[in-house]
N, C-alpha and C positions, 0 to 999 in steps of 0.2 A: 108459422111460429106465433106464441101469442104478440101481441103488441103493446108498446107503450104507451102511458100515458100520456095523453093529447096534450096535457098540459107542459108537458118537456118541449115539443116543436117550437112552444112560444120564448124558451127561453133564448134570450141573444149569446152567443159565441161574443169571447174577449176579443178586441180588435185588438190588442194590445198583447198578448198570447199569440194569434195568429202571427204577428213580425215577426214575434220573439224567437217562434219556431221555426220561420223562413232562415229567419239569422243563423239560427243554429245549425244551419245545413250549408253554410256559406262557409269561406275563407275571409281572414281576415276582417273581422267587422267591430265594427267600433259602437260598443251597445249604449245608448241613452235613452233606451225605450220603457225600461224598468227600472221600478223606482230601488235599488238595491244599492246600498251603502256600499262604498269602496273600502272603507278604515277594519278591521280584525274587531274581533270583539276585544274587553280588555283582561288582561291574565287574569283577574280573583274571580272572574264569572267563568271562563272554561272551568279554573280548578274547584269551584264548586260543584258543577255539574259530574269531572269528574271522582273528584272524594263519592260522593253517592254511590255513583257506580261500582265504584272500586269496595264501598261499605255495602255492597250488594240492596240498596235502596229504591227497589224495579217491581214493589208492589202495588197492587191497586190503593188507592189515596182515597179521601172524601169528596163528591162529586164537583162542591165549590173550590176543592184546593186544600193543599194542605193547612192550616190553621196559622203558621210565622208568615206564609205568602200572602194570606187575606190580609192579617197587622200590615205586614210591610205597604202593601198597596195602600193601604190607608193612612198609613202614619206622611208614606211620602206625600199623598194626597195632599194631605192638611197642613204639611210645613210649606210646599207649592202654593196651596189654593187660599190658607188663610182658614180652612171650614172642616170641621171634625165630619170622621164619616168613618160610621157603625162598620167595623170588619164584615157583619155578616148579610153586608148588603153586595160585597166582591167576592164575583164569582169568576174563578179561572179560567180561560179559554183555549181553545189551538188557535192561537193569533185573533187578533181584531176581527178576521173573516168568521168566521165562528161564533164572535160573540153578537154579530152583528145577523147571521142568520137564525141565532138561536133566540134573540131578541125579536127580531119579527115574528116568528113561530110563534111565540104567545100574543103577539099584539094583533094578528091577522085571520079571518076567517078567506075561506074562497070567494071571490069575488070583491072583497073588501079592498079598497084603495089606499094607498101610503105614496105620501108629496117627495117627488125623490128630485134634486139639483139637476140642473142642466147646463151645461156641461157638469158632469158628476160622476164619481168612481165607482167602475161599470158592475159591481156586485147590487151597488144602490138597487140597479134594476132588475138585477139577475134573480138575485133573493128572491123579489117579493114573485115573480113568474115561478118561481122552482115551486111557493108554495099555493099555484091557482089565484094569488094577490091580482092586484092591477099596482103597476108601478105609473104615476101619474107625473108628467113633470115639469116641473118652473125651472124658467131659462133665467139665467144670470146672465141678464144682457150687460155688453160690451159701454152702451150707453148710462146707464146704471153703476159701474166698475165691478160689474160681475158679483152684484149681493143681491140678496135676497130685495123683494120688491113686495110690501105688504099687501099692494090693493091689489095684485096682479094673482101673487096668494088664494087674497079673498075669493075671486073669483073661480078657483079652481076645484072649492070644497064641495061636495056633496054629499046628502046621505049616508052616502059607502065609505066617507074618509074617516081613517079612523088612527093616521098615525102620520109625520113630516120629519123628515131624516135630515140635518144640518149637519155639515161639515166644515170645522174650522179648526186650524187653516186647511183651507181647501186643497185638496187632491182632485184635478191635476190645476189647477185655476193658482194657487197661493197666497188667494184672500184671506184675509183673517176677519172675525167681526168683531167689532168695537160693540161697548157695554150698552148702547143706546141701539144698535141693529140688535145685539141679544136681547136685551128687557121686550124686545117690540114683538120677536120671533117666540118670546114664552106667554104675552100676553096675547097673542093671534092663537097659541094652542089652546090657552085659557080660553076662551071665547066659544072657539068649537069644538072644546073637548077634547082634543089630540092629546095623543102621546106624542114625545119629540125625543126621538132617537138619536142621540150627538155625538158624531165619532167627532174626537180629540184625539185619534192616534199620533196627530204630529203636534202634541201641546205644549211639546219640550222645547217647537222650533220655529217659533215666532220672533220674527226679527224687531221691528221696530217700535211694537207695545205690548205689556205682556198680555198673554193668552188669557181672553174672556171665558172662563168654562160655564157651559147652561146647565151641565153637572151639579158646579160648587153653588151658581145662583139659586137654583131650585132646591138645594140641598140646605142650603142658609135659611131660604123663604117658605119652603113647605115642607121640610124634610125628606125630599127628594122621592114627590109621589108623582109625578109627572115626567121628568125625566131621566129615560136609560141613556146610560153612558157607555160610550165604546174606547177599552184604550189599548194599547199594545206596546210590548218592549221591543220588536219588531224595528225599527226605524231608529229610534231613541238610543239604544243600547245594540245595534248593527246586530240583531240577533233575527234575522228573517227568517232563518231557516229552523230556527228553535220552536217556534211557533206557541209563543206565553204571551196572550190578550187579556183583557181582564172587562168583563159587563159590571156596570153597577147599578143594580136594580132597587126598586121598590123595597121594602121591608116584606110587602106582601107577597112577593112575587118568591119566595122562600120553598116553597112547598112543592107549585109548579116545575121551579127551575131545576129543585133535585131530580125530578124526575123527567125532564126533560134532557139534561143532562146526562143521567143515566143512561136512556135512552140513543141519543147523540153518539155519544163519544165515553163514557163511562168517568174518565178522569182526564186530566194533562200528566204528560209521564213525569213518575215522580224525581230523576235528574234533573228536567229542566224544570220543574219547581224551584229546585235548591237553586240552580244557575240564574232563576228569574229573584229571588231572595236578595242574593251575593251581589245586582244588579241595582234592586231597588233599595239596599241599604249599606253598598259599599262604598270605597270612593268612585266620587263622582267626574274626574275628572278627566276622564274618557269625554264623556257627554259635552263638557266645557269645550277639547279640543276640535269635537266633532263638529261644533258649531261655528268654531272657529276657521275649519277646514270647509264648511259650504258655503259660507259668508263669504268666505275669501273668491271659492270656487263662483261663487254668483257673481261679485263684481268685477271678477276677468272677461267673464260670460257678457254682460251685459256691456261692458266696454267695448267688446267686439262687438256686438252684433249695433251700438252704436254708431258704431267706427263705418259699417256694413250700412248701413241706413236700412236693419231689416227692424218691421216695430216688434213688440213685445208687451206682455205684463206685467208690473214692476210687481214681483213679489213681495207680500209683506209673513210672510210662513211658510212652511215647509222646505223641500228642496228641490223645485221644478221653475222651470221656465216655461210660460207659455205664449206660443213666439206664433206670428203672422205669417203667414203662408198663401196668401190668398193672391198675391201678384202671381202666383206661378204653379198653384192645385189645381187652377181650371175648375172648383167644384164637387171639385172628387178629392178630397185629400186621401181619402186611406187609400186607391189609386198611384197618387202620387210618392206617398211615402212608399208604399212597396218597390215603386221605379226610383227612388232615390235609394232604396236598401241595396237593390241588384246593379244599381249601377257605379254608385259612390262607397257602398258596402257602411253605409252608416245608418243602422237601426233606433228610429225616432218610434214615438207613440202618434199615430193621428188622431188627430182633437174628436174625429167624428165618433171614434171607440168609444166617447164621454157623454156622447149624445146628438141628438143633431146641431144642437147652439154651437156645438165644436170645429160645424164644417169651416176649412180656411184653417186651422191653427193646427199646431203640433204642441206636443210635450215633452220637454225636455231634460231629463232625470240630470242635476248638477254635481250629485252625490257620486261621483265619479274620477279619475284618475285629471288631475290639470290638462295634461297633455289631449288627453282622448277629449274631453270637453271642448276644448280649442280648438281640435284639431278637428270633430264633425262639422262645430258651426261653422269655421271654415268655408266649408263645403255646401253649404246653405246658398243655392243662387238668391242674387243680392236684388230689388226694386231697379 
């Protein structure tokens, strides 16, 4: 039979997929291995979705989105971020994942390099292999607090680079970077040229200062020629499975991306448009609880594992814990998380899914039920 492209053997399998679907062949398990919001969506965004439906609203759309979904994404932008931003630079996606392979697509030839995080969420690297890329990557050492390291950067660029993916707050890590790690991270692109591809899918869930976007900064400073933005209702608005991300490109990148687009995916259906609309310009007070419900859930979580004397990283974003395991992985954590899946029936993410800088740790999704939260860590043999 003919065969595939060489370049697929190179891409990595999800480590973080592969528990999930262990789990799902199990009884009993108590899932914190995915990042998936426990809370319902809230009533005005189903009834949006379904009014559509119901007003028979199931044709093919404009490849960026319908036209109130680019306003809305922007208008929320600018009351968020402080910085006005041209509707016709949001472009609609099937979730963040999408906009973020559809973003590399234009930034990347074969063989062309792009600086992907370490520990870092495992598309970072998958992407840029699915397209003959090189995924290249700087570790967010432990000594450092898991941020970015400029001179360390420095060293990594060559010829071939030609794009560094930042994520803040960080999935699975929940770093956030402060305005002085961003200004540094836009002027290292500046230097060698880089495009900086910035997923802020979690921009809404930044605990202890607000969320530095390199979106809104480049968008103020140069009109937003340097960097693509990745964002997603996904996480924000418990809408995983709706799958409404949003790119926000270049001015220039207009032409390309319809046809790129086209190509892809042709549109986002036009329901969850309307549902993504009702989300980003209704009440908001879903989003308020939401945050309230992981905050809450984080500092139960971290009491415990306290309490437990197991270490951890104090998140300042998103909704993960990424907790120490290295008294008791042996080295192997994805290993060991499978032997703590089959035997305690509690489904974690292991750090090494994230990259190598991961091995020893786990990730721990807090966006979850109190009870189930509490009751894996638990079970977390203790130092």
């Amino acid at each position: 039979m003919p065969q595939l492209s060489p370049h697929v053997a190179a891409v990595p399998g999800s480590g973080i997929r592969r528990l999930f679907e262990i789990a799902l062949t199990l009884e009993g398990v108590t899932f914190l291995a995915v990042g998936e919001p426990d809370l319902p969506v809230a009533p005005h965004i189903a009834a949006a979705a379904k009014a559509a439906w119901d007003a028979g609203d199931t044709n093919y759309t404009a490849n960026g989105g319908i036209p109130p979904l680019r306003r809305a994404f922007a208008q929320r932008f600018a009351q968020d971020r402080g910085v006005a931003l041209d509707p016709e630079r949001v472009w609609a996606t099937i979730g963040g994942t999408q906009a973020l392979h559809q973003a590399l697509g234009l930034m990347l030839d074969p063989g062309d390099e792009v600086l992907v995080p370490d520990p870092g969420y495992t598309t970072f690297s998958m992407s840029p292999r699915m397209l003959s890329a090189v995924p290249v990557a700087y570790s967010l050492r432990e000594e450092a607090g898991f941020l970015p390291e400029l001179d360390r950067l420095e060293r990594l660029v060559t010829p071939r680079t030609r794009a560094i993916i930042v994520n803040s707050p960080s999935n699975p890590l929940g770093t956030v970077l402060d305005e002085h790690h961003a200004r540094g991270l836009l002027d290292f692109a500046r230097r060698h040229d880089l495009w900086v591809l910035s997923d802020e899918v979690y921009a809404e869930l930044a605990w202890d200062a607000p969320h530095v976007s390199l979106t809104a900064l480049d968008t103020r400073e140069s009109g937003g020629e340097r960097v693509v933005g990745v964002f997603s209702l996904s996480k924000t608005y418990a809408m995983t499975g709706v799958r409404v991300g949003f790119l926000v490109a270049p001015r220039a990148w207009a032409a390309p991306l319809r046809s790129a687009q086209e190509a892809m995916i042709s549109c986002v259906n036009a329901p969850a448009q309307h549902a993504a609309i009702a989300a980003l310009t209704g009440d908001q007070s879903a989003v308020a609880d939401a945050r309230v419900h992981y905050r809450e859930n984080l500092r139960a979580a971290t009491a415990l594992l306290d309490e437990r004397g197991i270490g951890y990283l104090e998140p300042s974003g998103a909704f993960y814990l990424w907790i120490d395991v290295r008294h008791v992985s042996g080295g192997d954590v994805a290993a060991w998380a499978e032997d703590f899946l089959r035997r305690q029936r509690v489904a974690v993410a292991p750090g090494s899914a994230f990259g190598p800088s991961g091995e020893g740790w786990i990730r721990v999704c807090v966006a979850a039920s109190r009870s189930d939260l509490l009751h894996g860590l638990s079970l977390l043999p203790a130092p």
